[in-house]
C-alpha positions in Angstrom: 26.0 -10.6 -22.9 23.8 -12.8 -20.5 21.5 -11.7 -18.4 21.4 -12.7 -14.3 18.0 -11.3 -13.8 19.7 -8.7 -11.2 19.2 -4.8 -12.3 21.7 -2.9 -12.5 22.5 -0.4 -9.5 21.1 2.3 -11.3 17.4 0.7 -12.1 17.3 -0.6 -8.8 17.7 3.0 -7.4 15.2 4.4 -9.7 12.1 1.8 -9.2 13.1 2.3 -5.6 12.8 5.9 -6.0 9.1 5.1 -8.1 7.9 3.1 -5.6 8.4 5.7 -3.0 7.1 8.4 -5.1 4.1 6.2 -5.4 3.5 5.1 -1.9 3.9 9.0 -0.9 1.1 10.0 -3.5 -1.5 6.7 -2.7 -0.7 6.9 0.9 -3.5 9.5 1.4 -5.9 7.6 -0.3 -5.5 3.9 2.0 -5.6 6.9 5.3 -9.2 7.8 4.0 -10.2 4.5 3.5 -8.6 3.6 6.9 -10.4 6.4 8.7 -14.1 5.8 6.7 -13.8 2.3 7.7 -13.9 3.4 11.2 -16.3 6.2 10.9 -19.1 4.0 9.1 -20.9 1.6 11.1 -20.3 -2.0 11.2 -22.6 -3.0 8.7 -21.9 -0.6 6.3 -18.2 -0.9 6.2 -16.6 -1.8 2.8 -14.9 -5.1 4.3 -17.0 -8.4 4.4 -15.8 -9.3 8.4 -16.4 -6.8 10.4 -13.8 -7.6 13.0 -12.5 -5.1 15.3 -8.8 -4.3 15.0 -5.7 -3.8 16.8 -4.0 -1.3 14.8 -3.5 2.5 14.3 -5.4 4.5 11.3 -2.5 4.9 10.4 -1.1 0.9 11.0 -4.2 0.3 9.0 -3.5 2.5 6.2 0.9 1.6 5.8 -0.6 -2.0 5.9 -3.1 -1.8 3.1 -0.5 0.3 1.1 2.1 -2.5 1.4 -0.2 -4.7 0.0 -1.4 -3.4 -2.4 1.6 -1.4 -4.2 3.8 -4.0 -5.1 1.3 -5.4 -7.4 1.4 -1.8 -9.6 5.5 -2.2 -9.1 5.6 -5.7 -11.5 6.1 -5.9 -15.3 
């Protein structure tokens, strides 16, 4: 049988499920991160440009989680 490259209903509901179960248990650790960025000063703060943001703790934390998961995700 050939292959389309889809997964089946089932797989795709189960990495959906992983992912989820993965973003719920890192999700506390980008919030820290998020929140010690803000706490430290300027020139201590872990990213090269300190440039002020826009964003939540929060918006700050979903946003680095959504980058970063998907990359753990792949095969």
């Amino acid at each position: 049988m050939q292959t389309t490259g889809r997964l089946p209903h089932n797989d795709r509901k189960a990495d959906r499920r992983a992912y989820q179960l993965l973003y719920l248990g890192c999700f506390p650790m980008f919030l820290l991160a998020a929140l010690a960025a803000r706490v430290l000063p300027a020139r201590r703060r872990p990213s090269p440009v300190a440039r002020p943001t826009s964003r939540s703790i929060l918006g700050e934390a979903r946003a680095a989680a959504d980058a970063s998961l998907p990359f753990a995700m792949m095969n």
